[in-house]
LUMDOKOL-800731 format. One record per residue (C-alpha): y, x, z. Coordinates in steps of 0.25 Angstrom, whole numbers, plus 5000, padded with zeros to 4 digits. Example, Ala and Ser with C-alpha at 12.3 -4.5 7.8 and 13.67 -1.06 7.14 Angstrom:
2
498250495031;499650555029;
//
This chain:
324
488249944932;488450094934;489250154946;489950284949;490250324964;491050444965;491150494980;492150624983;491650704993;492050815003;491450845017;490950725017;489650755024;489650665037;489950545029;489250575013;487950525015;488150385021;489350375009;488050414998;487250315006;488350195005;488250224988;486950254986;486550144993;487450044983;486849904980;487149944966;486150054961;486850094948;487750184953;488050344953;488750404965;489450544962;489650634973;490750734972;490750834983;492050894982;491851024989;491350975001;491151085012;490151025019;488650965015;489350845007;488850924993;487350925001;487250785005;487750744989;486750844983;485650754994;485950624990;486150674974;484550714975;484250584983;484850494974;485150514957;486150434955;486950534963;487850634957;488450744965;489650844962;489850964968;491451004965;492551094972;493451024982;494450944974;494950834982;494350674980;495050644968;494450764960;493150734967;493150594962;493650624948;492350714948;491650574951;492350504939;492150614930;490550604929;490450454933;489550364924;489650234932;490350104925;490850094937;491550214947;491750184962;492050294974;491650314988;492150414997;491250515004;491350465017;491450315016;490450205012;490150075006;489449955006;488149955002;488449834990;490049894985;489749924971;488649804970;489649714973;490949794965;490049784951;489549624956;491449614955;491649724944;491349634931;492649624922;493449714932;493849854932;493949894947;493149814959;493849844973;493249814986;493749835002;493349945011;493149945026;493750065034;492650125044;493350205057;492450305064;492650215077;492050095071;493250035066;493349965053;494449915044;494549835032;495149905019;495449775010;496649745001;497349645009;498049574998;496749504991;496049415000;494649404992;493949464981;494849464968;495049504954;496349584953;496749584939;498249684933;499149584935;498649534949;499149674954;500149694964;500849824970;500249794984;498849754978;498849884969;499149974981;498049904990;497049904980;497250064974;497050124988;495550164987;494550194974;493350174985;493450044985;493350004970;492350014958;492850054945;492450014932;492450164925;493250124910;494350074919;494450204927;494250294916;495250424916;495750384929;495450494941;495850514955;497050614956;496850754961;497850824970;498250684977;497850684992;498150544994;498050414985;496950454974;496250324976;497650264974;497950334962;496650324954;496750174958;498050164953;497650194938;496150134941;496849974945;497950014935;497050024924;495949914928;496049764922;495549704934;495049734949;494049644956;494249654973;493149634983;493649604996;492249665001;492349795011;491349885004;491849995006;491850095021;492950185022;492450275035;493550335042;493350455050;494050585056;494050655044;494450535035;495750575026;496650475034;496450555046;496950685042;498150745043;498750785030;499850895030;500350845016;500150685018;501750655014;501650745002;500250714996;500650564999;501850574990;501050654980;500150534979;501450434979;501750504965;500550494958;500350364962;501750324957;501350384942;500050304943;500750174948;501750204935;500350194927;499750064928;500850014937;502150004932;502949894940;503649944951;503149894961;501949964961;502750084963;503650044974;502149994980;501650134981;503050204987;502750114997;501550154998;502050304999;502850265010;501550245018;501050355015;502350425021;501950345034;500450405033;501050535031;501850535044;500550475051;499750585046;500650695051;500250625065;498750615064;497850695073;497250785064;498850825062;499150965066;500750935065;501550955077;502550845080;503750935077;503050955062;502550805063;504050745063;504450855053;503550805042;503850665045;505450715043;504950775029;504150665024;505350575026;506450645019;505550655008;506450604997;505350514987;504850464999;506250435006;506550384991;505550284990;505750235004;507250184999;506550114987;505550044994;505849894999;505449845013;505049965019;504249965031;504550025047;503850145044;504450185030;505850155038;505450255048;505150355035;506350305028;507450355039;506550445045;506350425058;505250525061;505150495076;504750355073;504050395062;503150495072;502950365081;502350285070;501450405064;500850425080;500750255080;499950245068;499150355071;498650315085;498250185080;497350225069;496850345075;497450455069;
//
C-alpha cells in the first residue's frame, strides 16, 4: 500500500535533515515523501535538492512563500499514495508509524496515533486523547463534542485514506487552527477512525517553535479562526453542541492571547500590555459568547468582567511556569 507524506517547509535548515531521515527511514518502504520548500531563506531548498538526488522516491517543490497551508495543499495536489499523512519539518517519527497505521487501517478511513512533546532541556510530555484509555474504533455515532475537539487538533498525527479526503484542503489566510479545520471536514466526512494509543509521533519544541512567539494579532487571527471553524462545524456537525464546544474553545484562545502579549519575545510595554487586554475584552462577539456559555471557568470570569490587573497576574504566572 502506497503512501504520500507531504512535509511543509520554511528555514527549517537545523532540524530538516534528521525529519527526512525519521521518513526515509520508514519500516514501510512504499511510500513517496513530498517536500515543499515554501520559500525558505536559508539552505532548506539545498538540503531537499541532497536528499531528492540520494533517494528517488523523493519529490521536491520549490514555491514562493505562502504559508503551511498552501505549502501543503501543493503536497495534496500532486500526491499519488492511497494513503496521505504529514510531517512537519522540524519534528520526527518513530521509526515503525506508518508500518503500524496501515497494519490498523483495513476498513477505516482515518488511523490516529498519540505524540510525545520534546522540550530542548530534555523534558518530555505526552500528547494523547485523555478521554479513550486503549486503542479503539470510533465509529459517527460514537462521536462526542469533547472527543471531536480532542481528536481535530493535529493532521501529524493521523493517516488518511485519500477517497475519504478527496477536495478537502487546509485553509489559506488562517494563522491558527488549519489542522483543526481541514480535520473538521476530513472526521466529518470519514465513516470510521481507528485510535492507537502508541506515541509515534516527536514534536520537538524549541526557541523558535510557533508557541514561543509573540504574535501582534493573536486575539484577532484567533477570532478569524473561531469563524471558520464555526461554518465547518455547521457542515458535518450540526447539533449544537458542537458549537457551543468550539466558543469555548475560543475563550481559551482569548486566555492564550493575553499570555502571548507577556511572552518574552513580546516587545509590549506594560502600559500597551494592559491596553490590549482592555480591548480584547470589550470585544463584543467575544463578550457575547462568554454570556451564552454555561459553567465558565476562573479565567473566562476574569475576561468576562474584565479585571485586567488580574488577568496581567495570571498571563506572568502561566508564563513563568512554562518558560515563556
Amino acid at each position: 500500500m502506497s503512501i504520500s507524506i507531504i512535509v511543509p517547509i520554511y528555514n527549517g535548515e537545523q532540524y530538516l535533515d534528521k525529519c527526512i531521515s525519521s521518513i526515509v527511514n520508514q519500516t514501510h518502504r512504499d511510500l513517496e515523501l513530498i517536500l515543499i520548500n515554501d520559500g525558505s531563506q536559508d539552505d532548506s531548498g539545498i538540503i531537499c535538492d541532497h536528499w531528492a538526488e540520494k533517494d528517488p522516491r523523493i519529490k521536491v517543490i520549490h514555491q514562493p512563500n505562502q504559508g503551511v497551508s498552501a505549502a501543503r495543499n501543493t503536497g495534496l495536489n500532486i500526491a499519488t499514495g492511497e494513503f496521505i499523512g504529514f510531517v512537519d519539518a522540524d519534528d520526527e517519527i518513530a521509526p515503525e508509524t506508518y508500518e503500524v497505521a496501515l497494519a490498523q487501517i483495513d476498513g477505516y478511513d482515518i488511523v490516529m496515533w498519540d505524540a510525545v512533546t520534546v522540550w530542548s532541556d530534555g523534558r518530555t510530555e505526552p500528547d494523547t486523547i485523555p478521554l479513550l484509555e486503549n486503542d479503539c474504533a470510533i465509529s459517527r455515532q460514537d462521536w462526542t463534542p469533547d472527543l471531536l475537539r480532542w481528536m481535530a487538533g493535529s493532521a501529524c498525527r493521523c493517516l488518511y485514506r485519500t477517497s475519504c479526503i478527496s477536495g478537502i484542503r487546509f485553509p489559506q489566510g488562517i494563522k491558527f487552527s488549519e489542522d483543526r479545520l481541514f480535520n473538521l471536514y476530513a472526521m466529518g466526512r470519514c465513516n470510521s477512525l481507528r485510535y492507537l494509543k502508541m506515541p509515534l509521533y516527536y514534536r520537538l519544541m524549541h526557541s523558535e517553535s510557533a508557541v514561543h512567539r509573540y504574535h501582534e494579532d493573536y486575539f484577532e487571527a484567533y477570532l478569524k479562526a473561531h469563524n471558520v471553524i464555526t461554518e465547518a462545524v455547521k457542515t458535518h456537525w450540526q447539533d449544537d453542541s458542537y458549537r457551543q464546544i468550539y466558543n469555548q474553545q475560543l475563550i481559551s484562545g482569548a486566555m492564550g492571547a493575553i499570555c502571548n502579549y507577556f511572552y518574552k519575545a513580546s516587545p509590549l510595554t506594560a502600559v500597551k500590555k494592559c491596553k490590549k487586554i482592555r480591548v480584547l475584552c470589550q470585544n463584543k462577539q467575544l463578550q457575547q459568547i462568554l454570556s451564552e456559555t454555561n459553567n465558565i471557568g476562573l479565567q473566562a470570569k476574569l475576561i468576562k468582567y474584565k479585571l485586567v490587573p488580574a488577568l496581567c497576574l495570571f498571563a506572568r504566572l502561566a508564563n513563568k511556569k512554562h518558560g515563556r
